[in-house]
N, C-alpha and C positions, 0 to 999 in steps of 0.2 A: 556413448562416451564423447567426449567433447576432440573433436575431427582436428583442432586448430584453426579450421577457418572460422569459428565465429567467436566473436568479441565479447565474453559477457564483462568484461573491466567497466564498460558504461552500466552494467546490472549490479551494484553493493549492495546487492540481497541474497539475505539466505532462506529466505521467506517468499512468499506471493500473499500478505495478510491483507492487500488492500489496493486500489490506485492511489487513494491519498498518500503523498510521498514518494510516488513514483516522477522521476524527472521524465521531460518529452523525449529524451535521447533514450532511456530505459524503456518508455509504454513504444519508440520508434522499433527499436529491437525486437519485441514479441511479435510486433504486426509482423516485421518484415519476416518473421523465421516463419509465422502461421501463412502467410501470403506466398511460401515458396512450398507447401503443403498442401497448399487447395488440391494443386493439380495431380498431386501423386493420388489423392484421397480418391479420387475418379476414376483413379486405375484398377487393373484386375492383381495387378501385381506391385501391391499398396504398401507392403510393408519395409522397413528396414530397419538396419541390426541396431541403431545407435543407443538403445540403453540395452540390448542386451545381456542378460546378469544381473542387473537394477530390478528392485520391486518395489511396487509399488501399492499402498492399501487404499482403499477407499474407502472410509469410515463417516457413515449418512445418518445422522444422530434425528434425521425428517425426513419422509421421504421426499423422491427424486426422481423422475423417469429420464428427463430431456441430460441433466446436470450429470450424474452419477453414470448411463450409458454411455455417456461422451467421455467421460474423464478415458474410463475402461477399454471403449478403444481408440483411443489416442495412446494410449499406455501400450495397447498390442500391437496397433502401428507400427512402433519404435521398440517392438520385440522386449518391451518388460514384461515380467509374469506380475501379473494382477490378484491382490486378494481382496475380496468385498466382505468388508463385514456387517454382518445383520444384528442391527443395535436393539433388535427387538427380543433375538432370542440369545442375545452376550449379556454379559455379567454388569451391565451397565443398567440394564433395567433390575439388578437386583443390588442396587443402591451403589454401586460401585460409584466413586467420583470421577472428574473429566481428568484429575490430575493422577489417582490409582491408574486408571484406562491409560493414559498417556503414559506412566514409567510401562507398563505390561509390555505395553505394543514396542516402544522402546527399546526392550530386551532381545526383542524378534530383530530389530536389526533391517528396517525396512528404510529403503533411501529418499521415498517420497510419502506424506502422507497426505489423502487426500478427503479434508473434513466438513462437514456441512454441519450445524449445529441451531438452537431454536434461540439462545441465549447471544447478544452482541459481546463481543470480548472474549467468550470462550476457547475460541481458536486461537486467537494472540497468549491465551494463556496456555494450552495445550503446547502450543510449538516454544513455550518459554522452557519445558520442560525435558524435549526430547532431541537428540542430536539429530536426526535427518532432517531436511527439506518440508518445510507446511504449505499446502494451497489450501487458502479461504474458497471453498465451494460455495458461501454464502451460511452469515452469522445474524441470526436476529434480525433487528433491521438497520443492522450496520455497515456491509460492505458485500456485494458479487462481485468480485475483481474478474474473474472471466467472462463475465456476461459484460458487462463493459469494455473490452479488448472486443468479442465476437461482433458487437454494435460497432464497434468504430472500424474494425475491419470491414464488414457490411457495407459503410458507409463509401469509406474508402475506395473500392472497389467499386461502388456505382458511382459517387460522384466525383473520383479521382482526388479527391482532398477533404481535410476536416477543420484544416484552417479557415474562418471567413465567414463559415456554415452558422445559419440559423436554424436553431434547432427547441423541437417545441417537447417537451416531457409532461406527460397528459396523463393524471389519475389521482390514483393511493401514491400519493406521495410520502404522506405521514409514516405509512409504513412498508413503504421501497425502499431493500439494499440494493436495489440494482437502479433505482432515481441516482441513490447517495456516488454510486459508482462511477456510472453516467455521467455525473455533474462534474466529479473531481478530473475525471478522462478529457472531457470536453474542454474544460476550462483551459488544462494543461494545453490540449493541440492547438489552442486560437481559435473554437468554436465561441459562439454565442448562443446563449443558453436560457430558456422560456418556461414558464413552470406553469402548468392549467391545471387547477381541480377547486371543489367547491372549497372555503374557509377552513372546514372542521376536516378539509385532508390536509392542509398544508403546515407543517413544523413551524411553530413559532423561531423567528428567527432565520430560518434561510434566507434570506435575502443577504448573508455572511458569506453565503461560500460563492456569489457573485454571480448571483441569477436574477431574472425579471420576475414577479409573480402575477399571473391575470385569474383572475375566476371566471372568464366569459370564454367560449372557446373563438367563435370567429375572431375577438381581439386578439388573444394572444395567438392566434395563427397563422396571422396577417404575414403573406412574405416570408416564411417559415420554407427551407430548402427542407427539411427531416420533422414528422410526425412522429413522437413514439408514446404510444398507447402503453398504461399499465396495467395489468390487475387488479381488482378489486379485491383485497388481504382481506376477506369476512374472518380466515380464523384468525387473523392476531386484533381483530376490534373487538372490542367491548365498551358498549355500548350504539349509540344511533346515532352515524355519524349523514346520512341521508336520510329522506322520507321513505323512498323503495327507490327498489333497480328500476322500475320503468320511467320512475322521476329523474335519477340518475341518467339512464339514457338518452333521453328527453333533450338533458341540459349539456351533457359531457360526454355524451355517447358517439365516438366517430361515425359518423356517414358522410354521406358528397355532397348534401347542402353544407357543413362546415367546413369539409375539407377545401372548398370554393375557395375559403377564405384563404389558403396558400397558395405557396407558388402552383403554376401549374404542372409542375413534374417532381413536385414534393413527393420521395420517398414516404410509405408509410411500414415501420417497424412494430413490433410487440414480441414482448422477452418469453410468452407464452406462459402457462397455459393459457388458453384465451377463453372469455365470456363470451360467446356471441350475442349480438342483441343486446349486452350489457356495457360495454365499455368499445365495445365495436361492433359495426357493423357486416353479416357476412358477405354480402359482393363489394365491400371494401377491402377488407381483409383478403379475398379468393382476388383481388385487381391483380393480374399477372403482371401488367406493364408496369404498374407502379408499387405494390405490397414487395418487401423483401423479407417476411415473414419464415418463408421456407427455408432462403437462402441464409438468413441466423445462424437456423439450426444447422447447417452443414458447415456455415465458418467455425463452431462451434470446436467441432473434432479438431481444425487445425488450430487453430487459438493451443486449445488444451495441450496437445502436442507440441510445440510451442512453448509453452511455460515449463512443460515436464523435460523437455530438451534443455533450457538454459539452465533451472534449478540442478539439473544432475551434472551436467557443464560448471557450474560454482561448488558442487562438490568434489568435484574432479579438481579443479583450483585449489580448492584449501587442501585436497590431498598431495598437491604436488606433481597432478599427473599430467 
């Protein structure tokens, strides 16, 4: 429940459907509540009561390992009871709509819902629909609003700021919600923002939401403070968007001859799962002194907890408590 000490008046959300729209006093808030988390998370004696009572679903319409385990316990961290639902064997795979599924769950009375979906927009349509609290787990390839907090937290904490930062986003751009995320986060903090992948990954048009675009990597990684590697999305392409992965590799694949071309203490990130030998290289990716790969995943849980704390905190406000 919301303690009094923290402020969500600067959060006018009821929602977490995206970063686009989030002000930098709103994306400041989540970091700072995830940043006062790391360290409990470390502990043996990790947990506390603050949503105790609160429940929360997790409804994964794709699956999820890194995304979905992390919501979950972030959620027991903060003493909510957790319900996961398997969209494989619910009434969703036997034609039930996203808007039936949303009055159902509805009914149940759950204060957080937490939804990953295949379709862009489905989620903003789902939480149009139901009184608690939505977290976008990632919609199509429209928006990871918490994989973008875990990066800038990442960030944050190694290079004490995200203001100023040149930052290089290296892949499937075409079909990264976690690019889209990225981009909208970045821009907001006063980062500066570098887009590398071949033509046929890059959205016509990005160059709107005020980014650089290069096709060659050493150019666009020139003096680059932050690397961040993405996925190669094979199941949302259709068609030949490269000639093969080893071509791909070849041209866009991180290793230490290109990374040369940054700064020399450039961070290197990736949202995972990772290619190896495809989109990265493994003693790039294993680089302990400079990969923050690991540490993603562990800002991750406090991110999440984090978001799950101020959303239940803004229902506590419209309740009057």
């Amino acid at each position: 429940m919301n303690d009094g000490t923290l402020n969500v008046s600067v959060f006018p959300h009821r929602h977490l459907l995206g970063i686009e729209g989030l002000s930098p006093v709103a994306i400041s808030l989540l970091l700072e509540r995830a940043a006062s988390f790391v360290e409990l998370n470390r502990r043996h004696d990790n947990k506390l009561a603050t949503l105790a009572g609160r429940t929360v679903m997790n409804l994964f319409f794709e699956d999820s390992t890194r995304t979905r385990t992390s919501f979950e316990l972030a959620a027991k961290r903060l003493s909510a009871d957790v319900i996961n639902m398997t969209v494989s064997t619910s009434s969703i795979k036997k034609g039930e709509t996203v808007v039936d599924t949303a009055m159902t769950l509805n009914a149940m009375h759950p204060d957080v819902l937490v939804v990953r979906h295949a379709d862009a927009g489905a989620v903003q349509l789902l939480a149009e629909k139901v009184n608690c609290a939505v977290v976008n787990a990632g919609d199509g390839r429209h928006e990871h609003p918490t994989q973008a907090l875990l990066d800038a937290l990442t960030i944050q904490r190694r290079k004490g700021k995200i203001q100023g930062l040149q930052v290089a986003i290296c892949g499937d751009i075409a079909h990264s919600r976690v690019a889209r995320s990225n981009i909208h986060l970045l821009n907001a903090m006063g980062a500066r923002v570098r887009l590398i992948a071949p033509k046929t990954l890059i959205p016509a048009g990005i160059e709107r939401l005020g980014v650089e675009v290069y096709h060659e990597m050493e150019a666009g990684l020139r003096d680059c403070d932050i690397v961040m590697m993405l996925r190669l999305q094979s199941e949302r392409m259709q068609g030949n968007f490269f000639p093969s992965t080893r071509e791909y590799y070849r041209f866009f694949g991180l290793d230490y001859a290109k990374l040369a071309s940054a700064k020399p203490d450039a961070l290197i990130m990736h949202p995972g799962p990772m290619n190896r030998g495809v989109e990265i290289a493994s003693d790039v990716a294993d680089d302990i002194g400079r990969s923050a790969i690991r540490e993603q995943v562990e800002m991750g849980v406090a991110v999440r907890m984090a978001c799950l704390e101020v959303l239940c905190a803004k229902l506590d406000e419209e309740a009057g408590q």
